[in-house]
Every structure is written in C-alpha cells, then in structure tokens.
C-alpha positions in Angstrom: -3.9 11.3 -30.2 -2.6 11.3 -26.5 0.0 8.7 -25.6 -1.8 6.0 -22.5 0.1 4.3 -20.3 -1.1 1.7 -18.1 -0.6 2.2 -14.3 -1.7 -1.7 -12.7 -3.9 -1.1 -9.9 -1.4 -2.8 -7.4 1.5 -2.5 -5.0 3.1 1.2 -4.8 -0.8 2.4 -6.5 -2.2 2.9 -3.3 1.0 4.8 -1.7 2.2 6.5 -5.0 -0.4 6.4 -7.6 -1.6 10.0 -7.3 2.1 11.9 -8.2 2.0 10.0 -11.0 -1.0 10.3 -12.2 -0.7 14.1 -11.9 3.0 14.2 -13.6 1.8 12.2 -16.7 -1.7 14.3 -17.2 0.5 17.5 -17.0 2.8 16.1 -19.9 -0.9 15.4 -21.7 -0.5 11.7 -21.3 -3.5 9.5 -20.6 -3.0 6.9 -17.2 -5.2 3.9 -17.3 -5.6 1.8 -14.6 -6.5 -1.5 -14.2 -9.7 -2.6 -12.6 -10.9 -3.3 -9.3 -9.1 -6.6 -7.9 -11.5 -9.7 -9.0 -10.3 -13.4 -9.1 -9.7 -13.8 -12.6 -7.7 -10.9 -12.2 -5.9 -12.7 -9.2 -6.2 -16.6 -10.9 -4.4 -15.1 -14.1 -1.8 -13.6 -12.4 -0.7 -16.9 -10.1 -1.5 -19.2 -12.8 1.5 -16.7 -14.9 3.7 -15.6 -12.0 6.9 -17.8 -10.3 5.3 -20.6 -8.2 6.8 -19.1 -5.0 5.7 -15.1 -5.4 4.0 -13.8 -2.6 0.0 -12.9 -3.5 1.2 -9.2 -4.5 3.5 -10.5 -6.8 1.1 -12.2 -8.4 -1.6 -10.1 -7.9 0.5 -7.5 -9.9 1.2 -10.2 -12.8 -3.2 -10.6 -13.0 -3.4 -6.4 -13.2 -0.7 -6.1 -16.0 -2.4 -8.9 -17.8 -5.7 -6.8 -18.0 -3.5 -3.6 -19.3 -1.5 -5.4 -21.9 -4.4 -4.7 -25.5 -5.5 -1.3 -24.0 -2.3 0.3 -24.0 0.8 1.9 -25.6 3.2 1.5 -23.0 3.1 0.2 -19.2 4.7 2.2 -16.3 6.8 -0.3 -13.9 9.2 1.5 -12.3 11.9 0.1 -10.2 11.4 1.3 -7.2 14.2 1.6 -4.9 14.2 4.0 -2.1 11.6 7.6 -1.7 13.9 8.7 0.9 17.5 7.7 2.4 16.3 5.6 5.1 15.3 2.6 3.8 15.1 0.5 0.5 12.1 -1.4 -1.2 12.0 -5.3 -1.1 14.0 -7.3 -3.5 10.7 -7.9 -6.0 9.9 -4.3 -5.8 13.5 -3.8 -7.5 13.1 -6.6 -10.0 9.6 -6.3 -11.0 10.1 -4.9 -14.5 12.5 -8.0 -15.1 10.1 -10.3 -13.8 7.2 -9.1 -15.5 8.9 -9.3 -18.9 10.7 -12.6 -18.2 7.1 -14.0 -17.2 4.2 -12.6 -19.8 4.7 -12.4 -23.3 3.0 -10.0 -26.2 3.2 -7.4 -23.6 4.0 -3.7 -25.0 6.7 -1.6 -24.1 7.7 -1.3 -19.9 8.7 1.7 -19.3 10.9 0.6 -16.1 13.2 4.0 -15.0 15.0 3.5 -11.4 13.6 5.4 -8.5 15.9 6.1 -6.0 15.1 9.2 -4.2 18.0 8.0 -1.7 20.7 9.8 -3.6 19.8 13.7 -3.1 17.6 15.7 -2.1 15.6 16.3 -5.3 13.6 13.2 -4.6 11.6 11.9 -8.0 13.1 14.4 -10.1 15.6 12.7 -11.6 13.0 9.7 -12.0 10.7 12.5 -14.2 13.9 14.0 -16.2 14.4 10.6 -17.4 10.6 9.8 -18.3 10.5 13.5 -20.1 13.7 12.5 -22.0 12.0 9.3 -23.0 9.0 10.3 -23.8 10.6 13.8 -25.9 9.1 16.1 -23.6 11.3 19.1 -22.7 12.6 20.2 -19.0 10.5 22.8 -19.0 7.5 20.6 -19.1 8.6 18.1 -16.9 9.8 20.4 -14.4 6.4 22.1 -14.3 4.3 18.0 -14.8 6.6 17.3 -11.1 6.0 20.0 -9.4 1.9 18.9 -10.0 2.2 15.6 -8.9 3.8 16.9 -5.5 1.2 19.4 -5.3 -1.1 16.2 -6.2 1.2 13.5 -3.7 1.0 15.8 -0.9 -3.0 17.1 -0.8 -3.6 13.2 -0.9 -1.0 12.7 2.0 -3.3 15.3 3.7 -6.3 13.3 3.4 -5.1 10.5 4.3 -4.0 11.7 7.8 -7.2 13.1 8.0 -8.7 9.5 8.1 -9.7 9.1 4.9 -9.3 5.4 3.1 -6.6 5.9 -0.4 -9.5 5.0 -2.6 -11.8 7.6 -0.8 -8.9 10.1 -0.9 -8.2 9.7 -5.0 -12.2 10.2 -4.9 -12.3 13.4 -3.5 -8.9 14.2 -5.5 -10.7 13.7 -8.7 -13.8 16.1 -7.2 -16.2 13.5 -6.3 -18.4 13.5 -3.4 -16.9 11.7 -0.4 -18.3 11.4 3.2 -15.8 12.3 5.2 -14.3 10.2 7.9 -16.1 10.0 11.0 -15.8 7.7 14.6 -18.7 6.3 16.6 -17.9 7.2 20.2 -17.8 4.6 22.5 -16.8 2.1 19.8 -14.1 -0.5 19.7 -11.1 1.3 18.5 -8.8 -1.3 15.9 -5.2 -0.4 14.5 -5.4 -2.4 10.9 -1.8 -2.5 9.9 0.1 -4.0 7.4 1.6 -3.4 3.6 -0.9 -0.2 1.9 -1.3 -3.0 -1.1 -2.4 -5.9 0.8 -4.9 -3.9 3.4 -6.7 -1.7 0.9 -7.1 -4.3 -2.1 -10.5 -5.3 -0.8 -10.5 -8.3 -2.5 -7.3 -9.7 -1.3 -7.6 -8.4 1.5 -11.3 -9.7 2.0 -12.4 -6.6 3.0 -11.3 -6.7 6.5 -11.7 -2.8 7.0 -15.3 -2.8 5.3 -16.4 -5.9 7.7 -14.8 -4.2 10.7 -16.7 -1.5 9.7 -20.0 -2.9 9.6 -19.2 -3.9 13.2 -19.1 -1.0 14.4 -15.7 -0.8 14.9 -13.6 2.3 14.7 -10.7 1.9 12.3 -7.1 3.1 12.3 -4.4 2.5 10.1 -1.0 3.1 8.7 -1.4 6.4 6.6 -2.9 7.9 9.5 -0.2 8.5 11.1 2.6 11.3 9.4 5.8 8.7 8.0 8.1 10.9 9.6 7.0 9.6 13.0 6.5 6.1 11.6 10.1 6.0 11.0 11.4 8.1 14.4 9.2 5.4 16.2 10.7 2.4 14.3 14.7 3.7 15.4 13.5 2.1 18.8 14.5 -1.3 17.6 18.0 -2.4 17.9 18.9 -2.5 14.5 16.6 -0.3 11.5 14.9 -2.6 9.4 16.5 -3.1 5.9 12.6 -2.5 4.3 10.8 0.3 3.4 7.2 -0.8 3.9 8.2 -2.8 7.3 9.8 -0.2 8.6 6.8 1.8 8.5 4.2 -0.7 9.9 6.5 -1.4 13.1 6.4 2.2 13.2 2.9 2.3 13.3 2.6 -0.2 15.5 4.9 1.8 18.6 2.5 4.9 17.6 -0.5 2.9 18.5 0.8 1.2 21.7 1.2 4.8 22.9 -2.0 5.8 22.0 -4.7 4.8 25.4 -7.7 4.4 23.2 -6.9 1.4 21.0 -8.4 -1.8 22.1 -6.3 -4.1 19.8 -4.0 -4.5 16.6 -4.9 -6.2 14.1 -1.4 -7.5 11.4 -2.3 -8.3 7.6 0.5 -10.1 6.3 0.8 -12.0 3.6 1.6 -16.1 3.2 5.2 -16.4 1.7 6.4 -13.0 2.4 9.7 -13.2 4.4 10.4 -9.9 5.4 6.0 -9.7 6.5 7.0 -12.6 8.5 9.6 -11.3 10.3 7.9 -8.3 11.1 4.9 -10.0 12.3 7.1 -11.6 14.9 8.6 -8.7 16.1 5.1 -7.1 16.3 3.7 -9.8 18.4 6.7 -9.8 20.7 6.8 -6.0 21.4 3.0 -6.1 21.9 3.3 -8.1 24.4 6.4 -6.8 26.2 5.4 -2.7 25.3 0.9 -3.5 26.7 2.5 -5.9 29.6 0.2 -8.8 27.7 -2.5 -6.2 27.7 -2.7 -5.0 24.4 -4.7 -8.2 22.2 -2.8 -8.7 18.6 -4.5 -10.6 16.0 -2.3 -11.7 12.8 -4.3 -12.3 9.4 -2.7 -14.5 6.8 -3.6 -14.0 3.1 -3.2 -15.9 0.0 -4.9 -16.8 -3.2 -6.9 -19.7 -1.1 -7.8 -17.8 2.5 -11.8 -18.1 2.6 -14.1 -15.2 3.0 -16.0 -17.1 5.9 -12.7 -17.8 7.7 -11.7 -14.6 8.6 -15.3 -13.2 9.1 -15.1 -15.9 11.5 -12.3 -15.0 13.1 -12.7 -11.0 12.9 -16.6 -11.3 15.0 -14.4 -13.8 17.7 -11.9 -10.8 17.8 -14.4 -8.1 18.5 -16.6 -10.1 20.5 -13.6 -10.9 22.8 -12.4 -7.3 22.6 -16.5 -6.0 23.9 -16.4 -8.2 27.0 -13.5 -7.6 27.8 -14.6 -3.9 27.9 -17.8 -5.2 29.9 -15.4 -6.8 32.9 -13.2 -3.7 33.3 
C-alpha cells in the first residue's frame, strides 16, 4: 500500500505545491491535500493557533487539522530560502514547531530545511534528505527531482501565460481549462500581494473572481518572470529582508512601468508586520513613481472582514477608476 502524505492546501501550496507533488508521485507516494478553504476550516485553525498569528498562520493550523485522520505523515517543510537573495518570514521557518507545539494527536511532520541559498543545486539536498527518510535510494530520488522541475517549471510557464495557480494545476493534471483571455477596452487592475492570501478565494473573498465579474482585466504577481520581480525590487535603498515582499514591491515597479494599468490594488493581511511595511512603501512609491496618478487601493483581511464590505469597496474602486476614464 502506497505511503500518503498530507500536503495542507495553504501558504507555499500555491507557489510550490506542483514540484512536490511531482517528486513524491515519482517515488510512488500518494499527496493529499486538504480541501478548498471554508470557515470551519478557517474557525478551527484560529480557535487552535497563537492568539496573535496572522490569518495564514492560522489558516494553515485549520488545513492541517482536516489532514491529521487521513494520513501517514504530514509534509511541513521549513522553508528558508529558494534562491540566495532573500529568506522566508520568521513563521515560515518555525511552522513545523509551531504546528506540533499547538495541535495534538497529529501524525508524524516530516519538517526537512529548505534552503536553496547555499548552492546551486537548489531543492536537491531538500529531496536527498526526504529519499533518505523515506528509504528510497539516489537513484530514485534523483530521477522523482528532476520531475518535479520538469513539473515546477511547465506551471511557472502557465502562470506567466496569465493563467490563475488553481487553473494552471488544472490543466497540469490534463483537465480542460479556458485559457486566459482580456476584454479590450476594459479596466486594467494589478492584484498584488502574498500568492496564499490573493488566491485562497475564501480568505481572500474572492476579490479576483468579483473583479472579474466586473469586467475588469486582471494582473498579478506570477505574471510577471521573478527574476525581474527581484531586478525591479534592487531599486529601493536597501533589499528587503523577505522573500514574498520582495517580490510584490517588485511587481509593483513592473506595473508602474507598464502604460495600460488603471490602478493597484494591495492584499495584505491584518497583523502581518513585514505586509505592513510593504504596503507603506507601496503606497508611497505609487504616489511618488505615477506623480499621484496612479490610484492604489489597500485590502485588509482577517478572520472577521465581511464579504459585503469589500464588494463595497471594490464597485467604488472601479466605478471611480471608469469615470475617471470618461473625463480624460
């Protein structure tokens, strides 16, 4: 019988979850993920979680909750850096501790470092260790990572080809997915912000899907190559220490330079301090870069922001965004 691991459906899923998805079928291990984000997902997770985790933290807590009778083991690596640049926030690197310190009767973590900072082998050393642990040999594991970059790098492809992560995994897995396609003459909206709080569509509240349904032409993040993100984001004074921030103030210089976007639009979530700081710097280099012609819109989240509210507040947005469009 195969070996499954559980793979929570939260923070690096919807940057990393395809590698390692692909390594661990290769080694003829079974991934299961947890299920779409719902609020007893989210109300189990904060009612376990620290009282002052940000709403991925906890978020993350709900998912390994729903994983922890359906599997043998449950993959929480400790992510550290994917390239020398930058390093992951401080509950990225703790995670594994946290989780065990916080939910009990869970079975085994399996928690190996990733640090892809140290050479230029990137997650092998990440997947020898897994292979060693899970008495696999080299051989195998050797051929298991060289599929999930095959894997990591068509779904890199899609996603600079406009497509949303969960549409890209879709057409990964062979399923039928309309491919990405702009209404000219639309509104044209940068959506920026952490991959794990924009594309849960339940914490998020859906904001792309509503913006959608407006009419609006989206842009995000993943669009963009990262190599870019992080040439663009050497323009500040001092490199972020982040990973993740890096790459949204990145994003943010690459659409300031592009002349069709009409505004930016920041999620960010409540009680994140370095998603603070960078929505800061992202307002105030709006506003310097456009000349106070650019509009920027921040949207907190957290386990209490209302549906209504931000529907509200997107339709003002993009109302304001069409007349200004009518009084050019």
């Amino acid at each position: 019988m195969a070996l499954h691991i559980g793979f929570p459906r939260a923070l690096i899923y919807y940057s990393h979850f395809p590698f390692w998805q692909a390594y661990f079928n290769r080694l003829g291990i079974e991934i299961v993920t947890s299920p779409l984000t719902t609020k007893a997902i989210l109300d189990d997770g904060a009612r376990e979680a620290v009282a002052d985790a940000c709403i991925p933290i906890k978020l993350y807590h709900g998912h390994v909750l729903t994983l922890k009778d359906k599997v043998d083991a449950i993959f929480i690596p400790r992510m550290v850096r994917t390239n020398k640049r930058a390093t992951f926030c401080p509950k990225f690197l703790g995670l594994p501790d946290m989780v065990r310190a916080t939910l009990a009767h869970l079975p085994p973590i399996i928690d190996l470092q990733v640090d892809a900072g140290r050479g230029l082998w990137g997650l092998w050393p990440t997947c020898r260790g897994l292979a060693e642990l899970l008495g696999c040999s080299l051989w195998r594991a050797w051929s298991a990572y060289r599929e999930g970059r095959h894997h990591q790098h068509a779904y890199q492809k899609l996603l600079l080809a406009g497509y949303l992560p969960l549409q890209a995994m879709a057409k990964l897995r062979g399923e039928a997915v309309e491919a990405p396609a702009r209404e000219p003459g639309a509104l044209n909206l940068a959506v920026l912000g952490y991959p794990y709080q924009v594309y849960d569509q339940y914490i998020s509240l859906d904001i792309i899907g509503k913006l959608k349904k407006m009419g609006v032409n989206v842009w995000t993040m993943e669009m963009v190559h990262p190599a870019r993100l992080y040439r663009l984001s050497s323009r500040l004074p001092k490199r972020l220490f982040w990973h993740f921030s890096n790459l949204v103030l990145g994003a943010t210089y690459h659409y300031l330079q592009q002349g069709n976007i009409d505004g930016i639009i920041h999620v960010t979530a409540f009680g994140c301090g370095p998603d603070a700081m960078v929505d800061k710097i992202m307002e105030l280099d709006i506003r310097k870069l456009s000349r106070g012609q650019l509009p920027f819109m921040s949207v907190s989240i957290d386990e209490q922001t209302g549906d209504a509210g931000i529907t509200t507040r997107l339709e003002a947005f993009v109302d304001m965004l069409h007349q200004r469009r009518g009084n050019r």
